[in-house]
MIDRENGU-604015 format. One record per residue (C-alpha): residue in one letter; residue number from 1; x, y, z. Coordinates in steps of 0.02 Angstrom, whole numbers, plus 50000, padded with zeros to 5 digits. Layout:
BEGIN
<rose><r>A</r><k>NUM</k><px>X</px><py>Y</py><pz>Z</pz></rose>
...
//
This chain:
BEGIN
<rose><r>X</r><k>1</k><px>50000</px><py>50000</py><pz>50000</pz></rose>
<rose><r>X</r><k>2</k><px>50037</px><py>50180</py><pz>49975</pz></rose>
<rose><r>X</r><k>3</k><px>50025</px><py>50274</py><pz>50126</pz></rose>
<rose><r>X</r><k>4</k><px>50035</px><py>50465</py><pz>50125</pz></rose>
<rose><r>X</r><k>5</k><px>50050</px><py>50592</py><pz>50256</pz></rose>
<rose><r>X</r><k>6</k><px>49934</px><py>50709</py><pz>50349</pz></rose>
<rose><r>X</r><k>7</k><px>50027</px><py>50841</py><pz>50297</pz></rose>
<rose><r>X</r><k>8</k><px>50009</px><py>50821</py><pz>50111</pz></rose>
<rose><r>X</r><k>9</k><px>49937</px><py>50964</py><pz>50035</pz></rose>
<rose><r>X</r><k>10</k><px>49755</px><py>50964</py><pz>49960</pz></rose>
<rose><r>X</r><k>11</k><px>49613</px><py>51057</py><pz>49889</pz></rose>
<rose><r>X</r><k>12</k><px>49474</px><py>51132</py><pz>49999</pz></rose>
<rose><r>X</r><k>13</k><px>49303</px><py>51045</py><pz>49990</pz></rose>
<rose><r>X</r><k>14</k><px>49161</px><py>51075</py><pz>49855</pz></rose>
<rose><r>X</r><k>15</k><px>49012</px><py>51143</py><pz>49895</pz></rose>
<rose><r>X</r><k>16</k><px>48893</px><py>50989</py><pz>49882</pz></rose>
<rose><r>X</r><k>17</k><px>48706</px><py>50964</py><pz>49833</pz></rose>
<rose><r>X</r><k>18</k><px>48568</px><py>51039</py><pz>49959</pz></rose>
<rose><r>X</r><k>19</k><px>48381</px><py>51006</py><pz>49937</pz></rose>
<rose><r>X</r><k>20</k><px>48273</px><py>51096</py><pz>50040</pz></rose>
<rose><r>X</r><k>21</k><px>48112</px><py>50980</py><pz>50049</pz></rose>
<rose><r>X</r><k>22</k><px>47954</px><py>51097</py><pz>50081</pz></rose>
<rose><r>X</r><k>23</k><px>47792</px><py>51027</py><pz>50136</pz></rose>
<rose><r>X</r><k>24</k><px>47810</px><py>50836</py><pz>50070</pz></rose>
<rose><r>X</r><k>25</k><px>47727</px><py>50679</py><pz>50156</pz></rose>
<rose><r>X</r><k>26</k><px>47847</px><py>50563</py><pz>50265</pz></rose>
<rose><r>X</r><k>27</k><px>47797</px><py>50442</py><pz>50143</pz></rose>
<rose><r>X</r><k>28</k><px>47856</px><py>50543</py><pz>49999</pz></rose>
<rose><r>X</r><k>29</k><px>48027</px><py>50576</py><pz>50092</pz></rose>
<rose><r>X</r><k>30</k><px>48036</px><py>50388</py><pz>50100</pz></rose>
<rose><r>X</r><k>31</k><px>48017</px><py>50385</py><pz>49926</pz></rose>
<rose><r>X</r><k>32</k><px>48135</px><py>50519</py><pz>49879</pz></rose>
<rose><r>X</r><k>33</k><px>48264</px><py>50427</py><pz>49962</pz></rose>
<rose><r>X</r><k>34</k><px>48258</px><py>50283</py><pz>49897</pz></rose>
<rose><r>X</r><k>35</k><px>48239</px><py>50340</py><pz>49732</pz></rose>
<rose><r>X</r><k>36</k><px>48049</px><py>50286</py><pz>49716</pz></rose>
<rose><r>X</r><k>37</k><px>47929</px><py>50432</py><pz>49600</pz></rose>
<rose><r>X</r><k>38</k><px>47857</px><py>50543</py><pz>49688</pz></rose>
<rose><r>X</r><k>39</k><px>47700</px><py>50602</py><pz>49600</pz></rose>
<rose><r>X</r><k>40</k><px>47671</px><py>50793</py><pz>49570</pz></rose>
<rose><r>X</r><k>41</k><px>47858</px><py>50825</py><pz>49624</pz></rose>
<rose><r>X</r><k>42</k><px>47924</px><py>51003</py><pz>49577</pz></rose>
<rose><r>X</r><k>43</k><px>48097</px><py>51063</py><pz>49599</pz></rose>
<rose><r>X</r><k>44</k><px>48155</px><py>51282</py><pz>49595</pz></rose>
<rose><r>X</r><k>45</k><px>48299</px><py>51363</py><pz>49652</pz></rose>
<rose><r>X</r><k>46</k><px>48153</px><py>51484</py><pz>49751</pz></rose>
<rose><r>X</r><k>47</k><px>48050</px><py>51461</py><pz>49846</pz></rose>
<rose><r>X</r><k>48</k><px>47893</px><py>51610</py><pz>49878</pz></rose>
<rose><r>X</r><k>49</k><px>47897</px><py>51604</py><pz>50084</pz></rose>
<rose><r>X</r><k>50</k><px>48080</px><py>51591</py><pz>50083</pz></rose>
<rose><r>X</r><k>51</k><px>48162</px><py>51750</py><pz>50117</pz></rose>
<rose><r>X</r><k>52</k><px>48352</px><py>51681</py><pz>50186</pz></rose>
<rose><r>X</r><k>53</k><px>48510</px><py>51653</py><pz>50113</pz></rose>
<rose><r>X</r><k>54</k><px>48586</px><py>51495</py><pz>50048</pz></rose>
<rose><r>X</r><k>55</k><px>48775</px><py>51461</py><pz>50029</pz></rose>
<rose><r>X</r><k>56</k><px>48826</px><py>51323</py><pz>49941</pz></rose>
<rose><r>X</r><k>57</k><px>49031</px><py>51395</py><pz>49911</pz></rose>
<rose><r>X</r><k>58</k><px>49175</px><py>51311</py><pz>49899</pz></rose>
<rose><r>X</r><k>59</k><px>49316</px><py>51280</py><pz>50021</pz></rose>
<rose><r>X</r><k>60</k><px>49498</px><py>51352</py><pz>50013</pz></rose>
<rose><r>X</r><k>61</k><px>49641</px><py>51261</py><pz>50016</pz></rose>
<rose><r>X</r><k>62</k><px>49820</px><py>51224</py><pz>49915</pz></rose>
<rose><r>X</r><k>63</k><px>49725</px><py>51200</py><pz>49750</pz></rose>
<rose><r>X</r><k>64</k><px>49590</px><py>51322</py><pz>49692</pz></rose>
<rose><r>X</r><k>65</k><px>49473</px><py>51336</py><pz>49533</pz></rose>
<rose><r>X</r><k>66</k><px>49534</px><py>51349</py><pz>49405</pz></rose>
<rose><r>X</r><k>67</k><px>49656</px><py>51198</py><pz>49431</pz></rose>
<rose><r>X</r><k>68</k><px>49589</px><py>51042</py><pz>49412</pz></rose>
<rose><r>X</r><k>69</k><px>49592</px><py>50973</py><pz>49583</pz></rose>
<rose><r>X</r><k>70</k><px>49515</px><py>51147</py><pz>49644</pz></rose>
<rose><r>X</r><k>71</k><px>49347</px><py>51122</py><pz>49734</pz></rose>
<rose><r>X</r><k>72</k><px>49183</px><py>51195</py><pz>49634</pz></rose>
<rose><r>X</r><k>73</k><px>49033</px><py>51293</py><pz>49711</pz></rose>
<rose><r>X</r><k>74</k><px>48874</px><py>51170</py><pz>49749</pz></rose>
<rose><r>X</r><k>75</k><px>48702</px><py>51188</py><pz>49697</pz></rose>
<rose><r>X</r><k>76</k><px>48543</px><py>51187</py><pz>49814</pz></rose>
<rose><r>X</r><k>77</k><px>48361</px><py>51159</py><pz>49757</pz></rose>
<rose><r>X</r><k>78</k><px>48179</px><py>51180</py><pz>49845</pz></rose>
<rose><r>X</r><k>79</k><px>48080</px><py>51022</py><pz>49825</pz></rose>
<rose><r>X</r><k>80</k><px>47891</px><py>51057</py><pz>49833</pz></rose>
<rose><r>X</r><k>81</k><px>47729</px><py>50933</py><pz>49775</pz></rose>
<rose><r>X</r><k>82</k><px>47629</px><py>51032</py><pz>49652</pz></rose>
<rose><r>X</r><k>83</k><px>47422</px><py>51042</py><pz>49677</pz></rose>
<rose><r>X</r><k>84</k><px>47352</px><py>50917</py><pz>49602</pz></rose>
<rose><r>X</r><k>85</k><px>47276</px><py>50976</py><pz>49410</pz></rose>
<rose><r>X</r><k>86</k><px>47085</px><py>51049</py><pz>49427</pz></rose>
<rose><r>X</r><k>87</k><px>46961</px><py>51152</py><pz>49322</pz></rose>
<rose><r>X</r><k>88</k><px>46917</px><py>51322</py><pz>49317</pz></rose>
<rose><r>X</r><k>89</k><px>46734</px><py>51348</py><pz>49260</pz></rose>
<rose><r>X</r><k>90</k><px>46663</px><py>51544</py><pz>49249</pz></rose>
<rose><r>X</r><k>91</k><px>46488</px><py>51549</py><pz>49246</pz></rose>
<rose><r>X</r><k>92</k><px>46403</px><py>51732</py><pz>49228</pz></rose>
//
Protein backbone atom coordinates (compact mmCIF):
# COMPACT_ATOMS: atom_id res chain seq x y z
CA UNK A 1 0.00 0.00 0.00
CA UNK A 2 0.73 3.60 -0.50
CA UNK A 3 0.51 5.48 2.52
CA UNK A 4 0.70 9.29 2.51
CA UNK A 5 1.01 11.84 5.12
CA UNK A 6 -1.32 14.17 6.99
CA UNK A 7 0.54 16.83 5.93
CA UNK A 8 0.18 16.41 2.22
CA UNK A 9 -1.26 19.29 0.69
CA UNK A 10 -4.89 19.29 -0.81
CA UNK A 11 -7.73 21.13 -2.21
CA UNK A 12 -10.51 22.64 -0.02
CA UNK A 13 -13.94 20.89 -0.20
CA UNK A 14 -16.77 21.49 -2.90
CA UNK A 15 -19.76 22.87 -2.11
CA UNK A 16 -22.14 19.79 -2.36
CA UNK A 17 -25.88 19.29 -3.34
CA UNK A 18 -28.64 20.78 -0.83
CA UNK A 19 -32.37 20.12 -1.26
CA UNK A 20 -34.53 21.92 0.81
CA UNK A 21 -37.76 19.59 0.98
CA UNK A 22 -40.91 21.94 1.61
CA UNK A 23 -44.16 20.55 2.71
CA UNK A 24 -43.81 16.72 1.39
CA UNK A 25 -45.46 13.57 3.11
CA UNK A 26 -43.06 11.25 5.30
CA UNK A 27 -44.07 8.84 2.85
CA UNK A 28 -42.88 10.85 -0.02
CA UNK A 29 -39.46 11.53 1.85
CA UNK A 30 -39.28 7.77 2.01
CA UNK A 31 -39.67 7.70 -1.48
CA UNK A 32 -37.30 10.37 -2.42
CA UNK A 33 -34.72 8.54 -0.76
CA UNK A 34 -34.84 5.67 -2.06
CA UNK A 35 -35.22 6.79 -5.37
CA UNK A 36 -39.03 5.72 -5.68
CA UNK A 37 -41.42 8.64 -8.00
CA UNK A 38 -42.86 10.86 -6.24
CA UNK A 39 -45.99 12.04 -8.00
CA UNK A 40 -46.57 15.85 -8.60
CA UNK A 41 -42.83 16.51 -7.51
CA UNK A 42 -41.51 20.06 -8.46
CA UNK A 43 -38.07 21.25 -8.01
CA UNK A 44 -36.90 25.65 -8.10
CA UNK A 45 -34.02 27.26 -6.96
CA UNK A 46 -36.93 29.68 -4.99
CA UNK A 47 -39.00 29.22 -3.08
CA UNK A 48 -42.14 32.20 -2.43
CA UNK A 49 -42.06 32.07 1.68
CA UNK A 50 -38.40 31.82 1.66
CA UNK A 51 -36.77 35.00 2.33
CA UNK A 52 -32.96 33.61 3.73
CA UNK A 53 -29.80 33.05 2.25
CA UNK A 54 -28.29 29.89 0.96
CA UNK A 55 -24.50 29.22 0.59
CA UNK A 56 -23.49 26.46 -1.19
CA UNK A 57 -19.37 27.90 -1.79
CA UNK A 58 -16.50 26.23 -2.03
CA UNK A 59 -13.68 25.60 0.42
CA UNK A 60 -10.04 27.03 0.27
CA UNK A 61 -7.18 25.22 0.33
CA UNK A 62 -3.61 24.48 -1.69
CA UNK A 63 -5.50 23.99 -5.00
CA UNK A 64 -8.21 26.44 -6.15
CA UNK A 65 -10.53 26.72 -9.35
CA UNK A 66 -9.33 26.98 -11.90
CA UNK A 67 -6.88 23.97 -11.37
CA UNK A 68 -8.22 20.84 -11.77
CA UNK A 69 -8.17 19.46 -8.34
CA UNK A 70 -9.69 22.93 -7.13
CA UNK A 71 -13.07 22.44 -5.32
CA UNK A 72 -16.34 23.90 -7.32
CA UNK A 73 -19.34 25.87 -5.78
CA UNK A 74 -22.52 23.40 -5.02
CA UNK A 75 -25.96 23.77 -6.06
CA UNK A 76 -29.15 23.74 -3.71
CA UNK A 77 -32.78 23.18 -4.86
CA UNK A 78 -36.41 23.61 -3.11
CA UNK A 79 -38.41 20.45 -3.49
CA UNK A 80 -42.17 21.13 -3.35
CA UNK A 81 -45.41 18.67 -4.51
CA UNK A 82 -47.43 20.64 -6.96
CA UNK A 83 -51.56 20.83 -6.45
CA UNK A 84 -52.96 18.34 -7.96
CA UNK A 85 -54.49 19.53 -11.79
CA UNK A 86 -58.30 20.98 -11.45
CA UNK A 87 -60.78 23.03 -13.56
CA UNK A 88 -61.67 26.43 -13.66
CA UNK A 89 -65.33 26.96 -14.80
CA UNK A 90 -66.73 30.88 -15.03
CA UNK A 91 -70.24 30.98 -15.08
CA UNK A 92 -71.94 34.63 -15.45
Amino acid sequence: MNWQSGTSQGGGGGGGRIAVAVGLSDNDLENLIVGAPVERLTASPTHPDFEGSISVTNGVGYFMPPHEYGATSGTWTFLRIAPPPGSVLLVR
